[in-house]
MIZAKE-849507 format. One record per residue (C-alpha): x, y negated, z negated. Coordinates in steps of 0.25 Angstrom, whole numbers, m for minus. Each point is the difference from the previous one (the first is absolute). Layout:
R       x       y       z
R       X       Y       Z
...
//
This chain:
R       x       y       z
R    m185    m527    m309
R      m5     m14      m1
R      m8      m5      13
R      12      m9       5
R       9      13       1
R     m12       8       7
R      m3     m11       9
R      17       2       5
R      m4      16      m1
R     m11      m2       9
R       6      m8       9
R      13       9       2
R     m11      14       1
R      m9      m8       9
R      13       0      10
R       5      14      m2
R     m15       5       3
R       1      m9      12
R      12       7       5
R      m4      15      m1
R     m11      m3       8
R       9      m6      10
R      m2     m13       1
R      11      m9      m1
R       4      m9     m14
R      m9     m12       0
R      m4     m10     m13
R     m13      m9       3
R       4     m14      m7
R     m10     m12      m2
R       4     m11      11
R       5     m12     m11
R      m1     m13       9
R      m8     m11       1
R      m9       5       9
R      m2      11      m8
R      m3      m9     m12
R     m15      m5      m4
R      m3     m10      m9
R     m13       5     m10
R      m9     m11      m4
R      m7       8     m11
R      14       4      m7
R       7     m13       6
R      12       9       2
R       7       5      12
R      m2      13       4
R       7      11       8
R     m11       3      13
R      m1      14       4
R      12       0      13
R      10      12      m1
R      11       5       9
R       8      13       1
R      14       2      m1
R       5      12       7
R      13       7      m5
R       2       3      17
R      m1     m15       5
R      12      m3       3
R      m5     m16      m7
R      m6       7     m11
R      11      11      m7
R      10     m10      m7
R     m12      m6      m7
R      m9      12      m3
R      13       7      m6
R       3     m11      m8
R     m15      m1      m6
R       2      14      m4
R      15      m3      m7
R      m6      m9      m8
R     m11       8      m3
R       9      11      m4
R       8     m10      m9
R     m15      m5      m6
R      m3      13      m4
R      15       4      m6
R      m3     m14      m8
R     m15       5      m6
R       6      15      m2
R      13      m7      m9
R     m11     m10      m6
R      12     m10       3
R       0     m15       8
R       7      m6      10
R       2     m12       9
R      m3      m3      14
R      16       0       0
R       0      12      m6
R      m9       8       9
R       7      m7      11
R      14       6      m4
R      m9      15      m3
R      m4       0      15
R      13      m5       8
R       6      11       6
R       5       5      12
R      m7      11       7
R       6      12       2
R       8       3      13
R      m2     m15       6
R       5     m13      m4
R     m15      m6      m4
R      m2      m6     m13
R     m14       3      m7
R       0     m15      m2
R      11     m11       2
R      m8     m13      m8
R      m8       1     m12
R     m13      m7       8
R       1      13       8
R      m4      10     m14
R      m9     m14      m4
R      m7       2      12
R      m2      14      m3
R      m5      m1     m14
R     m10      m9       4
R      m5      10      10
R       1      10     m10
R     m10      m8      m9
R     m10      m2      10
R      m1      16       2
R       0       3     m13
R      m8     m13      m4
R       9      m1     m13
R       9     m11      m4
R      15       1       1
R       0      m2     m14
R      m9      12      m2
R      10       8      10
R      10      m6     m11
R       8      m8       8
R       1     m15      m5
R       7     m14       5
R       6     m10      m9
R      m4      m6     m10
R      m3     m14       3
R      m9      m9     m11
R      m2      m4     m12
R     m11      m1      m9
R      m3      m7     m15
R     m13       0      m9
R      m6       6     m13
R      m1      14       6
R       5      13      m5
R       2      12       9
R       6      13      m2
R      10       6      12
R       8      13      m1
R      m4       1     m15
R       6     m15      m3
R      m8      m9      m6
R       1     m15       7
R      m4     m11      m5
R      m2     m12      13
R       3     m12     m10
R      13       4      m6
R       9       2      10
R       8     m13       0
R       1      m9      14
R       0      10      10
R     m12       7      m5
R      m4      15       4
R       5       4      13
R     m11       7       8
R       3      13       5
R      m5       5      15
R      m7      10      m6
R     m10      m4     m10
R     m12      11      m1
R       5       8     m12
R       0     m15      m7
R     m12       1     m12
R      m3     m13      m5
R      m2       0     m17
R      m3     m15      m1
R      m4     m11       9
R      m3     m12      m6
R      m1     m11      13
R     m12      m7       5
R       7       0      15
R      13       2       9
R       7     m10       7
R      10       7      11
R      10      m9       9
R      10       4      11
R      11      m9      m7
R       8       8     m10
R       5     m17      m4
R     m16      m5      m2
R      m1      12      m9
R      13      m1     m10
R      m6     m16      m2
R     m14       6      m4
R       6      11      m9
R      11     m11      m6
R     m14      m8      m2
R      m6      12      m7
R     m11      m4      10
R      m5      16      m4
R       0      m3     m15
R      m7     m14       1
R     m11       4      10
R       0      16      m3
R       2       5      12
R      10       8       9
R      10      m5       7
R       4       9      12
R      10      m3      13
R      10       4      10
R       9      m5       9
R      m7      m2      14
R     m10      10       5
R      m6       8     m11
R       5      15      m2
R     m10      12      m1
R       3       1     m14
R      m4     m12      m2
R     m11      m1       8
R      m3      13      m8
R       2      m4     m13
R      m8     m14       2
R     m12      10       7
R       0       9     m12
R      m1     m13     m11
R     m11      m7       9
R     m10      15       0
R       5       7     m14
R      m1     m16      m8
R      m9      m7       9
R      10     m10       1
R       1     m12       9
R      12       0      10
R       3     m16       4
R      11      m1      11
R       9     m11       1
R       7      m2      12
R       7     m10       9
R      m7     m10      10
R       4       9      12
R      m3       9      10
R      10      10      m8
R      m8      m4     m13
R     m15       2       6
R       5      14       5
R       5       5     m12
R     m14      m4      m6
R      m7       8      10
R       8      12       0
R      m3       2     m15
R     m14      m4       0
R      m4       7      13
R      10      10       3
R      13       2       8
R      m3       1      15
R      11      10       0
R      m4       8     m12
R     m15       2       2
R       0      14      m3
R       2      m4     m13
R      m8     m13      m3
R      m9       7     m10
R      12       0     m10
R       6     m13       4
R     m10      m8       2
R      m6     m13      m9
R     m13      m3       7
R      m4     m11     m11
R      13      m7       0
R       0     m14       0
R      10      m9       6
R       4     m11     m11
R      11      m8       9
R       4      m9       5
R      m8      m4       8
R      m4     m12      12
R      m7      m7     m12
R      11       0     m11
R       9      m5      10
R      m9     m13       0
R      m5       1     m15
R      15       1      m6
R       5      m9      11
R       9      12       6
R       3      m6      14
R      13      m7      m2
R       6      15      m4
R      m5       5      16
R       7      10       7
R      m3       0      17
R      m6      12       4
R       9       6      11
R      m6       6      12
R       1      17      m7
R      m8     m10     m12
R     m10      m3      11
R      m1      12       7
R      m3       7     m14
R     m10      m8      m5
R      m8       2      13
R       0      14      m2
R      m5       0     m14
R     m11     m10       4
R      m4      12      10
R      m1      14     m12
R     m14       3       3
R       0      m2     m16
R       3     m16       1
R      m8      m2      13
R     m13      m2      m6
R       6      m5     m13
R      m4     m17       0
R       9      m3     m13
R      12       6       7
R       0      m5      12
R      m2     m14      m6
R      14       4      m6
R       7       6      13
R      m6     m13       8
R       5      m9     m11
R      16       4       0
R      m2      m1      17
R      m3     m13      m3
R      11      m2     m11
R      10       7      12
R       6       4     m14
R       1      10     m12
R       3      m2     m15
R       7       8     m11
R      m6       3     m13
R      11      m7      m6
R      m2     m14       6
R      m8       0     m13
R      12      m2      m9
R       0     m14       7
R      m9      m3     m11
R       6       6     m11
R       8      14      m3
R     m13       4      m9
R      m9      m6       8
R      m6      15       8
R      m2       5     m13
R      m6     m12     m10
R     m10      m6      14
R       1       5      14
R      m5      16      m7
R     m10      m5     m11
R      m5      m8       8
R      m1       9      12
R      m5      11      m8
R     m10      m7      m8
R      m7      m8      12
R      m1      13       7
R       7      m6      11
R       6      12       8
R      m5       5      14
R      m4      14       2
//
């Protein structure tokens, strides 16, 4: 039995015991909110503080959830037996049912069995894709890199336009070759089909990584695992915004909501590449502006507040600047200056000058 299904074992032994010696069903969960959450200096990660509550299968406010916690459970370790996958969706559909002699459903939405594998991961302290149970797939990714997953032999720069699709569950990936000097990851799915049409990866050898929006675990993942196993450095290249800013912290530092995990997610020595205040005055940017609304303003002041950008001179420079602008810009209000112009200057230049904030 491998330590994921033991962990699962333990957990459905240690309730059983509880119950012979008459006490009533009860799991103890890590408290996963922000004031649960502690930013370490040392690692410059978040990290989960020690704050636990119980869930009693007797509390009229705790049974729907403490039964659905160990559904899913159930359905985790029916996935490790079988050695088989499945979705969030899937495990969703595995847990909704009706219980027997009333008209309750174990779980009517999908955030509900979301929840509840989230809890499950704190307990056991394993991924969800350890529990092998994934998302979707959501990324693409270009470079002189060769892997091998499920026995297939992949090759990173011959996979045409779209690239290889970065799967949510990327621990059984083994890297054969990786020939790159850095990676450059951006939220826009767009900014990354016009460095891949560049063959930005080939000219520069690097790797080209992205997703659309917020990053996925998988990626995260993936992008964590090239950074330690290639000592590769992971430039981020995001949007002048709030939303932008956000998605650099969450990769760099960790995700407030996933905490728990922060030590296989997180990219404490990323570096955030653009755009920035000064680009928008260097490359004459401010003609393409777009007015902050008030949700823009109120998201910005809450960044500037992260215990991890307080005390961080360069950033706040950066946060007090787009205050001052009243307005935010999109990576591609660089194709103002030419359709090539990201990859032939505004990266080579960037990288080379070493001009990135940390």
């Amino acid at each position: 039995m491998n330590k994921t299904k033991e962990k699962l074992a333990e957990l459905g032994s240690s309730i059983i015991a509880g119950v012979k010696k008459g006490k009533q069903p009860r799991i103890e969960i890590p408290v996963r909110a922000l004031s649960n959450v502690v930013y370490n200096e040392k690692t410059k990660t978040l990290e989960l503080g020690n704050k636990t509550a119980e869930r009693l299968f007797f509390n009229v406010g705790h049974t729907k959830k403490f039964v659905q916690t160990i559904e899913v459970a159930k359905v985790a370790k029916q996935l490790l037996d079988l050695e088989k996958h499945a979705s969030l969706r899937d495990v969703f559909y595995m847990a909704k049912r009706t219980l027997p002699g009333t008209n309750i459903n174990l779980v009517d939405e999908q955030t509900e069995s979301d929840k509840a594998i989230e809890d499950l991961e704190l307990i056991t302290d394993f991924s969800r894709e350890q529990l092998n149970i994934n998302a979707n797939k959501n990324g693409s990714v270009a470079g002189h890199v060769m892997i091998e997953d499920k026995g297939d032999t992949i090759d990173w720069s011959k996979l045409g336009s779209g690239g290889w699709s970065i799967p949510s569950n990327v621990e059984e990936i083994k890297f054969r070759k990786v020939d790159a000097k850095y990676i450059i990851y951006m939220e826009k799915a767009a900014v990354w089909e016009r460095l891949h049409e560049d063959k930005f990866w080939d000219k520069y050898s690097c790797i080209i990584m992205s997703s659309q929006g917020q990053t996925t675990r998988g990626i995260r993942r993936l992008l964590q695992r090239l950074n330690q196993e290639h000592t590769l450095p992971v430039y981020v290249l995001a949007d002048f915004d709030p939303y932008g800013f956000y998605i650099y912290s969450v990769l760099k530092f960790g995700s407030i909501n996933l905490a728990h995990i922060s030590e296989r997610q997180a990219l404490p020595e990323a570096k955030f590449l653009g755009i920035t205040a000064d680009d928008i005055e260097k490359y004459g940017l401010k003609k393409h502006f777009i007015t902050l609304k008030d949700v823009d303003i109120s998201r910005l002041k809450q960044i500037a507040d992260y215990d991890w950008f307080k005390k961080n001179k360069l950033w706040q420079r950066q946060f007090k600047m787009m205050k001052d602008f009243g307005s935010k810009a999109e990576i591609q209000a660089l194709s103002a200056r030419g359709i090539t112009f990201i990859s032939d200057t505004y990266l080579p230049e960037k990288i080379k000058n070493k001009d990135w904030i940390e």
